[in-house]
C-alpha positions as CSV (number, residue, x, y, z in Angstrom):
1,X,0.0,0.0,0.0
2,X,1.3,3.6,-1.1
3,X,0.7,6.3,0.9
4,X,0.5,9.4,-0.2
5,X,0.6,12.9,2.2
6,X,-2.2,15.4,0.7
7,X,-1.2,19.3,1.3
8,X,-4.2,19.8,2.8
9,X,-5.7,16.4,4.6
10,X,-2.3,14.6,5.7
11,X,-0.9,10.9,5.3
12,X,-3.8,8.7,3.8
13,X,-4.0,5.8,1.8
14,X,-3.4,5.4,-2.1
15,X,-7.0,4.5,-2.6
16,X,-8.4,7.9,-1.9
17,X,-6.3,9.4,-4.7
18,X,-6.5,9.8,-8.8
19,X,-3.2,10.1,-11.0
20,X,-3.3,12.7,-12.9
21,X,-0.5,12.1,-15.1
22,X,3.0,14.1,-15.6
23,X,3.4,17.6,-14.2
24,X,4.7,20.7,-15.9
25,X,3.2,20.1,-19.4
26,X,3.3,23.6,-21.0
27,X,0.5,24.4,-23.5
28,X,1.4,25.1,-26.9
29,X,1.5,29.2,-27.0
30,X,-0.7,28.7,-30.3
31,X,-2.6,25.5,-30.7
32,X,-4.0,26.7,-33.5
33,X,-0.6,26.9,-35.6
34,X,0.4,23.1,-34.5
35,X,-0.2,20.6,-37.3
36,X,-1.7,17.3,-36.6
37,X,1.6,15.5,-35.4
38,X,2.6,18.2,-33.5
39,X,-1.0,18.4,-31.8
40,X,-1.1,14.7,-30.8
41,X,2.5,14.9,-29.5
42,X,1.0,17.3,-27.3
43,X,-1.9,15.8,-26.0
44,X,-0.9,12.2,-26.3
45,X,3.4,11.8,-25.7
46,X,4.7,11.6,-22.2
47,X,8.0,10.4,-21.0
48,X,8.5,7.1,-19.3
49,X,10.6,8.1,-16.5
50,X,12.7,5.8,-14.7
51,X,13.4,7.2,-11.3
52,X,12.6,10.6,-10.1
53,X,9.6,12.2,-11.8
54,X,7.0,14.8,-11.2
55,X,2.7,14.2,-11.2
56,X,-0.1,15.4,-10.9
57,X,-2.2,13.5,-8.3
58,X,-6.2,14.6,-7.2
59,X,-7.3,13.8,-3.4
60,X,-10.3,12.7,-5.4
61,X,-11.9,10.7,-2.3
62,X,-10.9,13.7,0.0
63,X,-10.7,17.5,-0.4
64,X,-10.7,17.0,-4.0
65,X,-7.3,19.2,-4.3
66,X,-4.6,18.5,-7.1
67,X,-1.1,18.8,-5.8
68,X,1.8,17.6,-7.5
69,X,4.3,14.7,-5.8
70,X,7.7,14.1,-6.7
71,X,8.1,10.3,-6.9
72,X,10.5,7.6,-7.6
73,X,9.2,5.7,-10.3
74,X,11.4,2.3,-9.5
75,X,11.3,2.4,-5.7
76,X,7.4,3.8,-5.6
77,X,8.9,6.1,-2.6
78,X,7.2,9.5,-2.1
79,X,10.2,12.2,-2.2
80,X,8.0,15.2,-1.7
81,X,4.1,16.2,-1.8
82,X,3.1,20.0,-2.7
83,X,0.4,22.5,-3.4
84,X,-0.1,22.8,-6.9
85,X,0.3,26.8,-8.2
86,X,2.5,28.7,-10.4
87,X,5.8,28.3,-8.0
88,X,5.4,24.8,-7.1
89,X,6.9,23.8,-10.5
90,X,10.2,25.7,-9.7
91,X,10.0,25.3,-6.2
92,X,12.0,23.0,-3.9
93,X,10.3,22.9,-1.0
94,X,7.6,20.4,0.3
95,X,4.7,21.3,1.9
């Protein structure tokens, strides 16, 4: 069993949550110039990291907040849980 610390609610069990998929996916600046490869890479590519990556995750059984953990990947170990705004992609510290 994973568990994953919410922001807002604490500690609680991996069952209460929803992925949300990888963090820090920047919109194309005009969608409307992007040709049909370039619009599916977009909406459909992620990476496969192996080790340390960066998700979106949604106390969906809770508070119903998105925040953004930093996990391993291999190991399944949380490194760091935090509030999801504009800083929180640059920031370093966990909440």
């Amino acid at each position: 069993m994973l568990l994953i610390k919410c922001p807002w609610c604490g500690e609680r069990d991996e069952t209460e949550f929803s992925y949300g998929g990888e963090a820090a996916i920047k919109r194309p600046l005009k969608p409307k110039d992007l040709n049909d490869k370039d619009w599916a890479d977009y909406l459909f590519m992620r990476k496969n990291t192996r080790g340390l990556f960066l998700e979106q995750w949604n106390h969906s059984v809770g508070c119903r907040q998105w925040f953004l953990v930093e996990r391993n990947t291999v190991t399944y170990e949380i490194i760091s849980t935090k509030r999801m705004n504009s800083d929180a992609l640059n920031s370093e510290d966990s909440q």
